[in-house]
Backbone as a chain_set.jsonl record, in Angstrom:
{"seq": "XXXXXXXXXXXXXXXXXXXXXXXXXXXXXXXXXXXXXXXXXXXXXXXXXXXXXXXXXXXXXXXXXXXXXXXXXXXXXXXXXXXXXXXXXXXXXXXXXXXXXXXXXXXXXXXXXXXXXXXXXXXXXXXXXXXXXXXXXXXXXXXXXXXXXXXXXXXXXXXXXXXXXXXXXXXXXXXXXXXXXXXXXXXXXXXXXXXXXXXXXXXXXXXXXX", "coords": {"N": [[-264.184, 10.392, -286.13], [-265.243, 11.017, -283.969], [-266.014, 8.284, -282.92], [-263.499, 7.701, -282.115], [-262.189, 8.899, -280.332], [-264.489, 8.749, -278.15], [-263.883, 5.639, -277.865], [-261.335, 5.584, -276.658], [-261.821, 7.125, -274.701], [-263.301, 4.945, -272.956], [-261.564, 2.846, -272.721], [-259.49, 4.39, -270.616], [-261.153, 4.887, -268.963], [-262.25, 2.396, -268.023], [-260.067, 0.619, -266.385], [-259.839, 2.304, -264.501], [-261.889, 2.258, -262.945], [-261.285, -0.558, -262.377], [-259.391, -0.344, -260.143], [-260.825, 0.882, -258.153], [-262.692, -0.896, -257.236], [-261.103, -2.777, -256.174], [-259.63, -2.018, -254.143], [-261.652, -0.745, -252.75], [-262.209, -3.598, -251.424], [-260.26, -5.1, -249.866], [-259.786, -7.739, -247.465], [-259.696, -7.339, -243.796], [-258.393, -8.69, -240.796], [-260.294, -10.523, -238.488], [-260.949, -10.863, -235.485], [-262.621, -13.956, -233.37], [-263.924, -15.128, -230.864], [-264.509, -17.604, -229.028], [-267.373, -19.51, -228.217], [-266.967, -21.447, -225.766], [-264.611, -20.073, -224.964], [-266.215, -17.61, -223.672], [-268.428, -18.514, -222.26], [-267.301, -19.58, -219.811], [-266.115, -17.623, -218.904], [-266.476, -15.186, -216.354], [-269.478, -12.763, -215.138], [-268.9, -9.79, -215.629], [-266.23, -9.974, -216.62], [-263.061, -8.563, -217.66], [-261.023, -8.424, -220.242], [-257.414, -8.828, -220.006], [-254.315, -7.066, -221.158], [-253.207, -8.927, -224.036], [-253.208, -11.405, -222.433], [-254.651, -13.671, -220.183], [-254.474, -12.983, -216.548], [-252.761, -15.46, -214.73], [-254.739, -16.957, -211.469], [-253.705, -16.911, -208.495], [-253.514, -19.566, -206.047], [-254.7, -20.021, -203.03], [-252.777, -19.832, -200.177], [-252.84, -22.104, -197.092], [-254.973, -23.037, -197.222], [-258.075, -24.855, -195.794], [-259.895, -27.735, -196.819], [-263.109, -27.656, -194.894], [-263.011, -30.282, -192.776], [-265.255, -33.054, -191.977], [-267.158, -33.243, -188.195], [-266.656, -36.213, -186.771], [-269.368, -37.681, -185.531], [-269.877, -38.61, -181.691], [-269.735, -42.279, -180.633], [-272.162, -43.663, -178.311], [-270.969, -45.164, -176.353], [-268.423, -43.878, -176.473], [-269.241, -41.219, -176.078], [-270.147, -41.639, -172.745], [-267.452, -42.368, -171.963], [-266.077, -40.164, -172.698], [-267.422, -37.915, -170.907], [-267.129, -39.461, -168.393], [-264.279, -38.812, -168.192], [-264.662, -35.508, -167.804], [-265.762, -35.754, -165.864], [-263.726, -36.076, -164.102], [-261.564, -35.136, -164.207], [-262.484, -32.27, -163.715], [-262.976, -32.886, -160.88], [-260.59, -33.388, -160.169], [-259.337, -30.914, -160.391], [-260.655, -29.35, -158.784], [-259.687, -30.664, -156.387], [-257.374, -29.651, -155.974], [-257.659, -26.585, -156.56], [-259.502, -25.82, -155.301], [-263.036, -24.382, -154.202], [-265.164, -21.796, -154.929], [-265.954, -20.077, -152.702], [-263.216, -20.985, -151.131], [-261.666, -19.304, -151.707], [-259.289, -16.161, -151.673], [-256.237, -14.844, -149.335], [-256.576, -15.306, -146.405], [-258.42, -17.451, -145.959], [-256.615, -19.311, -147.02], [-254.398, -19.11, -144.825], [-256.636, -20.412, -142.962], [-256.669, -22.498, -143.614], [-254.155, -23.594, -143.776], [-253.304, -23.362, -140.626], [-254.922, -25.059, -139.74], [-254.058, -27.568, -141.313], [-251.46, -28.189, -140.445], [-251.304, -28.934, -137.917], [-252.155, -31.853, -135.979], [-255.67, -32.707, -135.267], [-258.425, -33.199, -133.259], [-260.797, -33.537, -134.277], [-260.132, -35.364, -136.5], [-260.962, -37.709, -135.766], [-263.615, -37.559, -135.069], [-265.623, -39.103, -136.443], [-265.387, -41.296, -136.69], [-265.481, -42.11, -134.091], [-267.809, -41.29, -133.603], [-269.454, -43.622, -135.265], [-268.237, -45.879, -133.321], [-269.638, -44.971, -130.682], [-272.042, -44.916, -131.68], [-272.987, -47.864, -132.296], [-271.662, -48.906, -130.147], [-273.801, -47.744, -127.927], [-275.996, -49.201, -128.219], [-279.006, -50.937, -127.353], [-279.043, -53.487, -127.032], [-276.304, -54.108, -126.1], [-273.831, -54.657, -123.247], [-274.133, -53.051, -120.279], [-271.987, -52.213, -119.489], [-270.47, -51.573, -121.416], [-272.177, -49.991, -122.758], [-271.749, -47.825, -120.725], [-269.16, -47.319, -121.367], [-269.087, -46.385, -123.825], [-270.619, -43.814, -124.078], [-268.761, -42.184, -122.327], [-267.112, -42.138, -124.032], [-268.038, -40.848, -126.311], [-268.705, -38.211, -124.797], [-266.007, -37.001, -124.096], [-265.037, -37.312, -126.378], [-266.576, -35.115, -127.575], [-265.855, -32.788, -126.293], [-263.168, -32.705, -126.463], [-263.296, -32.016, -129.17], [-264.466, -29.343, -128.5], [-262.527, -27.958, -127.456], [-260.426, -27.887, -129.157], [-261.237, -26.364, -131.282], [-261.879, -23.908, -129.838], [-259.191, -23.537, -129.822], [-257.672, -23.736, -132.364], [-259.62, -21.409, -133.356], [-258.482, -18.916, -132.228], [-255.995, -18.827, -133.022], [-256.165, -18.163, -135.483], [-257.338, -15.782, -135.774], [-255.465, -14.136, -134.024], [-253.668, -14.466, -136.261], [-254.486, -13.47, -138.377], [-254.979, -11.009, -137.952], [-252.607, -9.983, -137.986], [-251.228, -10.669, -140.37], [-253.169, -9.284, -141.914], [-254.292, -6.948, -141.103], [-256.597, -4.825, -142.592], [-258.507, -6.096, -143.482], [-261.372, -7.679, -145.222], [-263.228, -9.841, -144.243], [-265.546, -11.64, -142.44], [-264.849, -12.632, -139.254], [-266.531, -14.663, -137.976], [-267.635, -16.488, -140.224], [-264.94, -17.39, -141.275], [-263.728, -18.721, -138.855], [-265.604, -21.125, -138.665], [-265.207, -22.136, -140.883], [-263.199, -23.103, -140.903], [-263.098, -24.59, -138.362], [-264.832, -26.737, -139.816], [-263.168, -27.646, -141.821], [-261.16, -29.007, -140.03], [-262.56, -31.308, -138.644], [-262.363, -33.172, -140.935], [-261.276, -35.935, -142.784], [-257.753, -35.955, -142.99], [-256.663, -36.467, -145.953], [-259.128, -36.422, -147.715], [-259.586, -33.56, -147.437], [-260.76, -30.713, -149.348], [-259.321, -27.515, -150.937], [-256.257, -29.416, -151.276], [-254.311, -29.842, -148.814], [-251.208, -27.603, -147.838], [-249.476, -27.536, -146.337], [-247.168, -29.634, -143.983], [-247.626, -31.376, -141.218], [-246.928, -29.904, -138.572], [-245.237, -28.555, -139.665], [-244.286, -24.572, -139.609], [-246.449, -22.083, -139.689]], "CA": [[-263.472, 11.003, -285.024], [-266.359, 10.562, -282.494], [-265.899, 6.78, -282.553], [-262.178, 6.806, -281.704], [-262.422, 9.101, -279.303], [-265.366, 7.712, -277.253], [-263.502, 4.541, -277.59], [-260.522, 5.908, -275.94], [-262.424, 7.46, -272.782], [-263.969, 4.4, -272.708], [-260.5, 2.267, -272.14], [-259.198, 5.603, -269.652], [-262.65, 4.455, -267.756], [-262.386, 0.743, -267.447], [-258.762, 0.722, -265.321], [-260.22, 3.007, -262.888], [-263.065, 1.567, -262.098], [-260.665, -1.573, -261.527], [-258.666, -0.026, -259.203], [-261.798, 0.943, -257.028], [-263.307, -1.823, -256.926], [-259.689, -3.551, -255.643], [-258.91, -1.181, -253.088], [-262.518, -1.304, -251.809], [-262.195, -4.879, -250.997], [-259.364, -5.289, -249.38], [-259.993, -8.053, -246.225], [-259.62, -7.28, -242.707], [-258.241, -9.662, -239.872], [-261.758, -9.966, -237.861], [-260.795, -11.608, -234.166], [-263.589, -14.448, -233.238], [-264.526, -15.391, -229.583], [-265.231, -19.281, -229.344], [-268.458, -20.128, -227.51], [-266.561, -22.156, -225.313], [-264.007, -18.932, -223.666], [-267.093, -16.776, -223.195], [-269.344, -19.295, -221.328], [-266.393, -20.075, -218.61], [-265.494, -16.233, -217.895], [-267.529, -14.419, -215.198], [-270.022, -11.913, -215.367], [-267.886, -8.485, -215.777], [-264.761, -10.28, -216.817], [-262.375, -7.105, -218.525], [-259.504, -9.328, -220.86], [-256.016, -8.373, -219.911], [-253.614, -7.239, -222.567], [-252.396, -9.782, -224.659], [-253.469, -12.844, -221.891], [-255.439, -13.563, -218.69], [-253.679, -13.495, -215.404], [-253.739, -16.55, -213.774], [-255.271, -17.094, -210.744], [-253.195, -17.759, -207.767], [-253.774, -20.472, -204.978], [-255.126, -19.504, -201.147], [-251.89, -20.662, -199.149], [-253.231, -22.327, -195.833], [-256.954, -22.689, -196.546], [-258.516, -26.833, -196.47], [-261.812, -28.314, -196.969], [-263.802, -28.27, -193.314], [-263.442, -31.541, -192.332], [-266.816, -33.238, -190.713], [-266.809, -34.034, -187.333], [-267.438, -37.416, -186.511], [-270.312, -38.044, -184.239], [-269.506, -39.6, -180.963], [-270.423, -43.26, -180.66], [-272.605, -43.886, -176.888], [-269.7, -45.444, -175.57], [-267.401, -42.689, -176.865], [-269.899, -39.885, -174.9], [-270.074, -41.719, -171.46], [-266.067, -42.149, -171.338], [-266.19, -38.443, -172.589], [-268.076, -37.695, -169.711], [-266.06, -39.492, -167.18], [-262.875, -38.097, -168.455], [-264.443, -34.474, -167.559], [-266.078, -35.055, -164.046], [-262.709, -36.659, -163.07], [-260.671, -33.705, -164.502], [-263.068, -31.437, -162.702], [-262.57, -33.363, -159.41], [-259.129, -33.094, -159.522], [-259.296, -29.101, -160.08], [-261.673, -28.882, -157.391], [-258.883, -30.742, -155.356], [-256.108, -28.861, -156.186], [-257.899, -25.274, -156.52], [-260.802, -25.851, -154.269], [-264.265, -23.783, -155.009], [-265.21, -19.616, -154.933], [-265.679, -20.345, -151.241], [-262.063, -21.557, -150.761], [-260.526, -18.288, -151.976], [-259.192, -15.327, -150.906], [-255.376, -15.375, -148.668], [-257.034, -15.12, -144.956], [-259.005, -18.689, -146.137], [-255.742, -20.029, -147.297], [-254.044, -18.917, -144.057], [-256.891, -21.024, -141.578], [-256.39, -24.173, -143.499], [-252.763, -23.7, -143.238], [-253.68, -23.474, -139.714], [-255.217, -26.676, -139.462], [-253.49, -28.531, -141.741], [-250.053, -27.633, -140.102], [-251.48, -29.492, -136.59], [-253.284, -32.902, -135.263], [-256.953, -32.449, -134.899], [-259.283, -34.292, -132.36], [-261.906, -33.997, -134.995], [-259.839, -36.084, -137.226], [-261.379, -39.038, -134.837], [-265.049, -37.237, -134.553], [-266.27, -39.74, -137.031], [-265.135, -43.033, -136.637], [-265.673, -42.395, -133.269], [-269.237, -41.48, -133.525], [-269.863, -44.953, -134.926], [-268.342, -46.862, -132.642], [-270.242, -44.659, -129.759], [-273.574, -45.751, -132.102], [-273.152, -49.018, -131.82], [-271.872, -49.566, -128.3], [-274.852, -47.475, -127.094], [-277.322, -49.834, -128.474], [-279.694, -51.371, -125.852], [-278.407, -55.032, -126.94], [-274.734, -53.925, -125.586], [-274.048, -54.828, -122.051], [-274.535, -52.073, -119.534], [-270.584, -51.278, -118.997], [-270.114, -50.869, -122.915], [-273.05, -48.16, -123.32], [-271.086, -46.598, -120.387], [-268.145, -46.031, -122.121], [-269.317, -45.485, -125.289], [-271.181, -42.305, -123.257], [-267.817, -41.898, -121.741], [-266.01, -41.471, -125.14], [-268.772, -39.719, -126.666], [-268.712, -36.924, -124.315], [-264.721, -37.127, -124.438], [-264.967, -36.529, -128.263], [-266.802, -33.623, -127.862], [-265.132, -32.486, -125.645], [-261.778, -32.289, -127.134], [-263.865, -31.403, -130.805], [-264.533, -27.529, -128.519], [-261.296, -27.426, -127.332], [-259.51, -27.735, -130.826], [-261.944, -25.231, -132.163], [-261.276, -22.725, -129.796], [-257.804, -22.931, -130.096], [-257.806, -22.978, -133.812], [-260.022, -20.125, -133.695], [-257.632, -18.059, -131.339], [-254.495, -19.064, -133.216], [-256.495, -17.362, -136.551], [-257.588, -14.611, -135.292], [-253.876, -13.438, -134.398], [-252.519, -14.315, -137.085], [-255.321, -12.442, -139.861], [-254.94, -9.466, -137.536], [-250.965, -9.763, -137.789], [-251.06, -9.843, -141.543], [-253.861, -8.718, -142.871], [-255.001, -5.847, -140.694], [-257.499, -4.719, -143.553], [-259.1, -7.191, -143.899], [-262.844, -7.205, -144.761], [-263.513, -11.373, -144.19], [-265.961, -11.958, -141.405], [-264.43, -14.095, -138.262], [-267.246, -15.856, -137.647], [-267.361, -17.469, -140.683], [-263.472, -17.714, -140.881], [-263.781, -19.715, -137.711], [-266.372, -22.166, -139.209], [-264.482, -22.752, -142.695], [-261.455, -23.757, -140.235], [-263.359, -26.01, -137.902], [-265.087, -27.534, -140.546], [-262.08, -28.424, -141.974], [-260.398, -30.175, -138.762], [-263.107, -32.574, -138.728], [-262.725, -33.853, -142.159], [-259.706, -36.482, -142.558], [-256.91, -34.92, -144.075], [-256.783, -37.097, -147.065], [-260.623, -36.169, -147.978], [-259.867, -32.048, -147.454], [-260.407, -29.665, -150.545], [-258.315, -27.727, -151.459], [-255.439, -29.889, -150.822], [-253.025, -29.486, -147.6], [-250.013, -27.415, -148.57], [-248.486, -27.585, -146.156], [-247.068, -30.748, -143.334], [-247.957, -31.682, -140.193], [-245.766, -29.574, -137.842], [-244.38, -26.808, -140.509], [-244.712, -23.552, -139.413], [-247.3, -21.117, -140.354]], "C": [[-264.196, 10.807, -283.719], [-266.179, 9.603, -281.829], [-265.109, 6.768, -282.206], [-262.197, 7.597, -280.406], [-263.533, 8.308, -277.867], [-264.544, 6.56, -277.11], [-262.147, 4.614, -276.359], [-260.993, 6.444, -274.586], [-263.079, 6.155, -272.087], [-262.843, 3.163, -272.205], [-259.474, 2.977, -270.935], [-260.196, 4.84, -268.568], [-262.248, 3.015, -267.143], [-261.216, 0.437, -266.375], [-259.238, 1.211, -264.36], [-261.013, 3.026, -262.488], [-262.366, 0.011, -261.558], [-260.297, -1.394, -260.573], [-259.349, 0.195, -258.403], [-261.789, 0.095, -256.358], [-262.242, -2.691, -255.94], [-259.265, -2.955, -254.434], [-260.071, -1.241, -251.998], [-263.057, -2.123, -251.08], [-261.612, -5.445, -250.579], [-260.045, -6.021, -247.822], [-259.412, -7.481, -244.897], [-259.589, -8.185, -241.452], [-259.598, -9.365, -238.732], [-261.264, -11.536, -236.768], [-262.504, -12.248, -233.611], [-263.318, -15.087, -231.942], [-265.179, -16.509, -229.685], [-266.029, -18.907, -227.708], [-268.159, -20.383, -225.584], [-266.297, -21.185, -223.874], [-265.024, -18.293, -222.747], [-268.067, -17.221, -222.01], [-268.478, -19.493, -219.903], [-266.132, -18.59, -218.258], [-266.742, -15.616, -217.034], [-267.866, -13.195, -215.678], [-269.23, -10.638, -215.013], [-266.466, -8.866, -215.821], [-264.177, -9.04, -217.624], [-261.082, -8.171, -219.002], [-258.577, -8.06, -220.62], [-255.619, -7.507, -221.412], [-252.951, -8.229, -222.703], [-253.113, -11.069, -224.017], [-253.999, -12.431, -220.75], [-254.489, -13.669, -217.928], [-254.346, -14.686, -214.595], [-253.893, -16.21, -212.586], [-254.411, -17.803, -209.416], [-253.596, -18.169, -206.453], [-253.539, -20.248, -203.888], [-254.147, -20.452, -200.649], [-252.993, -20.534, -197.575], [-254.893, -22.81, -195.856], [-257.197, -24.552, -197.442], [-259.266, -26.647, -196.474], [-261.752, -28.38, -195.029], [-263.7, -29.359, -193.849], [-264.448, -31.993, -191.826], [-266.4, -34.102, -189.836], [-267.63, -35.337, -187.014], [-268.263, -37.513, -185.381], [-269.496, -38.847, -183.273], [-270.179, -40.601, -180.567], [-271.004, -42.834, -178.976], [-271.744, -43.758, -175.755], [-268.661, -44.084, -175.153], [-267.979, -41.26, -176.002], [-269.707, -40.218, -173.831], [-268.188, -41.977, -171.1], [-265.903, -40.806, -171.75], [-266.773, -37.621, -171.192], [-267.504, -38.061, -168.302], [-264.929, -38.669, -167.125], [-263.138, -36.566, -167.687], [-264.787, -33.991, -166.219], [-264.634, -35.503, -163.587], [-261.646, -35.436, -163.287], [-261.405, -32.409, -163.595], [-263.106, -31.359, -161.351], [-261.14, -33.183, -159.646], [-258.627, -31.592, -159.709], [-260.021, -28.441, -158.863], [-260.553, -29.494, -155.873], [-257.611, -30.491, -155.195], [-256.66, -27.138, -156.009], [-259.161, -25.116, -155.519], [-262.013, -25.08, -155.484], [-264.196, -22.301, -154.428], [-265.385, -19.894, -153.222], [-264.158, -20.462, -150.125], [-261.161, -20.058, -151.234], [-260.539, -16.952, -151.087], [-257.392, -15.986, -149.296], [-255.972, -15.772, -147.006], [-258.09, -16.534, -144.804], [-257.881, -19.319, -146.438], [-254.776, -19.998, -146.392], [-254.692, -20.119, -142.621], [-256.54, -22.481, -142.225], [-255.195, -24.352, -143.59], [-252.099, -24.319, -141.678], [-253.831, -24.731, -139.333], [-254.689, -27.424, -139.998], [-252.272, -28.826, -141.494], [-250.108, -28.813, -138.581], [-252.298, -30.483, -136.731], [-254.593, -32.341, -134.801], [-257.479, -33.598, -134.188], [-260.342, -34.446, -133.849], [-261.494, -34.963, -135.995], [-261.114, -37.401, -137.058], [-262.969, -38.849, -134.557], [-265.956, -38.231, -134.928], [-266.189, -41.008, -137.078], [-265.405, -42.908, -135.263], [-267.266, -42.35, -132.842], [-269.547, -43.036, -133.809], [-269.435, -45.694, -134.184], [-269.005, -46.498, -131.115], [-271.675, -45.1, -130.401], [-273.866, -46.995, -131.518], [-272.771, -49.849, -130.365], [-272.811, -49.0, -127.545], [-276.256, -47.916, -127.485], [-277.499, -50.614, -127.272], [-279.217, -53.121, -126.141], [-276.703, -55.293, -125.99], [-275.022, -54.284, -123.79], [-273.614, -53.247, -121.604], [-273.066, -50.943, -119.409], [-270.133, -50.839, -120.441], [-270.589, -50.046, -123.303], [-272.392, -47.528, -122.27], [-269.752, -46.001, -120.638], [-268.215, -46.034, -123.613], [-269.732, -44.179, -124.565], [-270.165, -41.707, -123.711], [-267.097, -41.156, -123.555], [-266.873, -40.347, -126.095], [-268.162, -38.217, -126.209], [-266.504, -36.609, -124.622], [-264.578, -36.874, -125.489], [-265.231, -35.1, -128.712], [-266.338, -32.631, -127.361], [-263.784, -31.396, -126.052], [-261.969, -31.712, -128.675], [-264.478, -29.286, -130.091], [-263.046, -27.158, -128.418], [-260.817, -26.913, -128.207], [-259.814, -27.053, -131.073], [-261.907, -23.88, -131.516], [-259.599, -22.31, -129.822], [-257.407, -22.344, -131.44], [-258.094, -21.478, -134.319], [-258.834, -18.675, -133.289], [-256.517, -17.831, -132.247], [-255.004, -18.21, -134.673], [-256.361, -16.244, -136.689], [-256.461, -14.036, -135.155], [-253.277, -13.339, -135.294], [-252.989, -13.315, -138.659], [-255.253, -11.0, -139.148], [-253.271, -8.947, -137.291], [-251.257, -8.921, -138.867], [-251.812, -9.347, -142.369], [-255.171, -7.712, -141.795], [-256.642, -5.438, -141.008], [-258.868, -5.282, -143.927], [-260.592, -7.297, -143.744], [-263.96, -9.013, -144.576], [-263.844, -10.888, -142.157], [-265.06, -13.216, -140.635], [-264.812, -15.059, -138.374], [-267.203, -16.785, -138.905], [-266.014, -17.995, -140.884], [-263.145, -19.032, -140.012], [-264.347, -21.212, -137.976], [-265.712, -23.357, -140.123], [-263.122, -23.425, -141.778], [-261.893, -25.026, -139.352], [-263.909, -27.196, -138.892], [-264.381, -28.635, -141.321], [-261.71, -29.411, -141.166], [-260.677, -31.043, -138.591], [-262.906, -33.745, -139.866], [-261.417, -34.516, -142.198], [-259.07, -35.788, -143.804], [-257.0, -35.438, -145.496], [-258.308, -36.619, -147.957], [-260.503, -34.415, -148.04], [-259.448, -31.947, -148.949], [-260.274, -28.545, -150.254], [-257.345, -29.217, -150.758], [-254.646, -29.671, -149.618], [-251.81, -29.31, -148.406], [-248.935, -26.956, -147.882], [-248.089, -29.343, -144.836], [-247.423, -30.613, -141.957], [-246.539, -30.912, -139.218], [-245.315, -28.232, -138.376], [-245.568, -25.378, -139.607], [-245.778, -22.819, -140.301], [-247.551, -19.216, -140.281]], "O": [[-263.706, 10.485, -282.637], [-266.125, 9.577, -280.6], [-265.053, 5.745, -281.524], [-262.223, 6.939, -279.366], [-263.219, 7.553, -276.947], [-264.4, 6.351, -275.906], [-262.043, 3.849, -275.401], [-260.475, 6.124, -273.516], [-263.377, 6.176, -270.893], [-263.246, 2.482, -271.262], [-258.705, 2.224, -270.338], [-259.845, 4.326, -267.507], [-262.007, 2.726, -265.972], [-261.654, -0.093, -265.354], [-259.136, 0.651, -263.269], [-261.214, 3.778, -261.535], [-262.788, -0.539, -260.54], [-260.694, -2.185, -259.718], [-258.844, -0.202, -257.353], [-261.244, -0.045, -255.263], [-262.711, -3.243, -254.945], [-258.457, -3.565, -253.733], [-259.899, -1.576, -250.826], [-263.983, -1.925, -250.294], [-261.957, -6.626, -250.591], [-260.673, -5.295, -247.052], [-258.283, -7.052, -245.136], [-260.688, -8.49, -240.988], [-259.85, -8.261, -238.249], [-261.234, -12.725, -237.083], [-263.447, -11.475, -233.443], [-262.255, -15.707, -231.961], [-266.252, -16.599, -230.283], [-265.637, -18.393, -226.66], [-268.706, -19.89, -224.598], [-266.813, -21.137, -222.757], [-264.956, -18.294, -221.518], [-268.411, -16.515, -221.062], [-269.152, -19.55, -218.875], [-265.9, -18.431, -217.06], [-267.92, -15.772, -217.357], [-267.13, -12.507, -216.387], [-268.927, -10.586, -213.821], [-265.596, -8.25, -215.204], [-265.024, -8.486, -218.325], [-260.295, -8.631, -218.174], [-258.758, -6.866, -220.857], [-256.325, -7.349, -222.407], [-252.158, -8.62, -221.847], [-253.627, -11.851, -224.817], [-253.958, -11.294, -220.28], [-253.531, -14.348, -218.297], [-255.45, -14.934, -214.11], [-253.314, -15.171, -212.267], [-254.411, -19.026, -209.273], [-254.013, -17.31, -205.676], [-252.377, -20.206, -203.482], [-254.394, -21.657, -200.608], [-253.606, -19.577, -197.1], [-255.715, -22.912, -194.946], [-256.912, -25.131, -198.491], [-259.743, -25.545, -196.206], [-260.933, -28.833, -194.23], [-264.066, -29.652, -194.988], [-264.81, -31.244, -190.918], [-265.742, -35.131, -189.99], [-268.852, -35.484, -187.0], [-267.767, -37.413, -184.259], [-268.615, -39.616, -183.657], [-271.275, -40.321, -180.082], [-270.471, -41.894, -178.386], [-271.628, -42.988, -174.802], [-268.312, -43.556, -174.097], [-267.252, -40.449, -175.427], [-269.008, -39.379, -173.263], [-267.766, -41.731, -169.97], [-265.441, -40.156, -170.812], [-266.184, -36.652, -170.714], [-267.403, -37.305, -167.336], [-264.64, -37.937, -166.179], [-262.203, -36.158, -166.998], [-264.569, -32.955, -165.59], [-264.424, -35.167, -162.422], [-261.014, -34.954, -162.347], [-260.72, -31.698, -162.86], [-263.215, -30.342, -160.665], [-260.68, -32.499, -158.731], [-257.59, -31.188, -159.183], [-259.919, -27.371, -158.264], [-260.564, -29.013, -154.739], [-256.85, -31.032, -154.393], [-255.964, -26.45, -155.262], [-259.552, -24.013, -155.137], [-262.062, -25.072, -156.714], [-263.359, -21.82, -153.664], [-264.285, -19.759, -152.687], [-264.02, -20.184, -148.934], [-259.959, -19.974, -150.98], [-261.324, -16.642, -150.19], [-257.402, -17.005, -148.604], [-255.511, -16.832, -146.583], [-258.567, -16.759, -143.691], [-258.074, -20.442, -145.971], [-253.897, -20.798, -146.713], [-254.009, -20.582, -141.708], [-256.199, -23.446, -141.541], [-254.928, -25.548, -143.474], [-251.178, -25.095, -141.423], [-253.02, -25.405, -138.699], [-254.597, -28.437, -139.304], [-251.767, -29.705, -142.193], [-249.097, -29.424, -138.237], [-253.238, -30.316, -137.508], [-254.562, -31.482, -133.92], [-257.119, -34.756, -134.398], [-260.528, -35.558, -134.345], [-262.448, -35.546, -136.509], [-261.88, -37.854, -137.909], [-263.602, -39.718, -133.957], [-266.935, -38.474, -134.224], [-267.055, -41.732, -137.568], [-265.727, -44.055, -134.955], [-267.834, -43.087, -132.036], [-269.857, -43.753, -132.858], [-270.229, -46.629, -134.077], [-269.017, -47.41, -130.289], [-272.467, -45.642, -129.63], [-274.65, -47.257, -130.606], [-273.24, -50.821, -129.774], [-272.934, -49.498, -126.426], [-277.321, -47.346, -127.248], [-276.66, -50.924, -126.425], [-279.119, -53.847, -125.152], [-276.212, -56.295, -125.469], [-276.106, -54.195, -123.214], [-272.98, -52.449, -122.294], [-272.954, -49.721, -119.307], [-269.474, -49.81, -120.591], [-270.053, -49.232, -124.055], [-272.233, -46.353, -122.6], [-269.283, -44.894, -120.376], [-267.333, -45.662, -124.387], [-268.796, -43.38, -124.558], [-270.074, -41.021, -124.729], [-266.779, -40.026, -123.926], [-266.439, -39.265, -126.491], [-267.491, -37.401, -126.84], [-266.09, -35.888, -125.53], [-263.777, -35.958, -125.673], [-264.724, -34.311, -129.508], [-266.377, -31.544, -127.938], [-263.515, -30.195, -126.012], [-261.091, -31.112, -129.293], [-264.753, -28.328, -130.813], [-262.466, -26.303, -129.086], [-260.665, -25.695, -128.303], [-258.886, -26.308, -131.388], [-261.898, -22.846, -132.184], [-259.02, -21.224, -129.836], [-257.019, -21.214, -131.737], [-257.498, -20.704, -135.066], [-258.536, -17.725, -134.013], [-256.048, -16.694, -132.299], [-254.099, -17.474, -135.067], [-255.587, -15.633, -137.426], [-256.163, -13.297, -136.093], [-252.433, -12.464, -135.483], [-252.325, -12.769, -139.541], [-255.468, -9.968, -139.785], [-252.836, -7.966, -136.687], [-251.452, -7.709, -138.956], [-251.421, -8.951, -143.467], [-256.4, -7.776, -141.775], [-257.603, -5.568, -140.25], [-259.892, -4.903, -144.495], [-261.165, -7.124, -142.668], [-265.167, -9.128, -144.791], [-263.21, -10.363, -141.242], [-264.697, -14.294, -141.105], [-264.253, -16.112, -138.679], [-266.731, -17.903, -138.699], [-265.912, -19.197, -140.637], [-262.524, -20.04, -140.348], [-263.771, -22.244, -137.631], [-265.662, -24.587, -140.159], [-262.254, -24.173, -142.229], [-261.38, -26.142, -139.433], [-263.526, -28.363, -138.803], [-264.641, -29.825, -141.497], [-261.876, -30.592, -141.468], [-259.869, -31.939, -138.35], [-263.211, -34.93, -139.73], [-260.44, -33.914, -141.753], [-259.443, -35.337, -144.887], [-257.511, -34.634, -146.275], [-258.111, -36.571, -149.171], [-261.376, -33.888, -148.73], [-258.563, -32.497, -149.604], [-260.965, -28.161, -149.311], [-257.805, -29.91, -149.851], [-254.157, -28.588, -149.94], [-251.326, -30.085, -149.231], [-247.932, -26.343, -148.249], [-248.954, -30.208, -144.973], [-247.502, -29.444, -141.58], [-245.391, -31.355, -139.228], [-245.094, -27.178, -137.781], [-246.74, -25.259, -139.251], [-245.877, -23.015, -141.512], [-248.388, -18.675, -141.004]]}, "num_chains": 1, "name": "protein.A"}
């Protein structure tokens, strides 16, 4: 009776130690990370769910370009190009000297009328050279003659100019905190210089009112 029993707990036993063993071994899907992904993601990468978001592309943005050096050549016509652009702003807008309306009023002034001084300078040289001691005696006397005659008509102009200023900066600009004297200067200075050669430009004609 011992033996059959024992034998029987002993076939009870063996099944359910199968079934352990079977249940305790059951695999598990185990997700593996190639080498490859890990090396290319950035330090504190966090994976999405499910997939990465891609990465979308900076509208508007290029490679700097490098600028090309300028050859020798390429600097000194660079260089012309900007004094000649600078001369022609200087003869269209003049310089800090030239501004202000009561400066744009005397060369109105003068540039509106015939100046003797137009003639101050071509006439100086030909009073140079006819009052050289090689000239005969009646040619150094009227070179003199036109000399003094030049200068002459170079005060006249300048006080009229001046006169004709003066009224007219105390018409319209009462206020006004621009010294005469130089006023007066910046206007004769002008008169002498041929019109073609004045900066600013003349803006207005020979004759037009002012």
């Amino acid at each position: 009776m011992c033996t059959g029993r024992s034998r029987l707990a002993t076939l009870h036993l063996v099944p359910s130690l199968f079934r352990r063993k079977s249940t305790a071994t059951v695999d598990e899907p185990v997700t593996e990370v190639t080498t490859d992904e890990t090396s290319t993601r950035p330090r504190g990468y966090t994976p999405a769910k499910g997939r990465e978001t891609p990465k979308r592309p900076v509208a508007g943005r290029r490679p700097p370009s490098a600028v090309k050096p300028l050859s020798k050549e390429e600097s000194k016509e660079r260089r012309r190009q900007l004094r000649a652009e600078a001369a022609a702003e200087f003869r269209r807008e003049g310089g800090p000297r030239d501004r202000g309306p009561e400066r744009l009023l005397a060369r109105n002034v003068v540039d509106s009328r015939r100046t003797v001084g137009t003639w101050f300078f071509g006439g100086a040289l030909i009073v140079l050279i006819g009052s050289s001691a090689a000239m005969p005696p009646t040619v150094r006397l009227v070179s003199n003659l036109l000399w003094a005659a030049l200068a002459i008509g170079v005060v006249i102009d300048s006080v009229l100019i001046s006169r004709k200023i003066k009224k007219l900066v105390r018409e319209r600009y009462p206020n006004t905190g621009q010294r005469m004297g130089s006023l007066y200067l910046y206007a004769i200075m002008r008169s002498i210089t041929f019109r073609r050669m004045r900066a600013p430009a003349p803006r207005v004609n020979l004759g037009d009112p002012v």
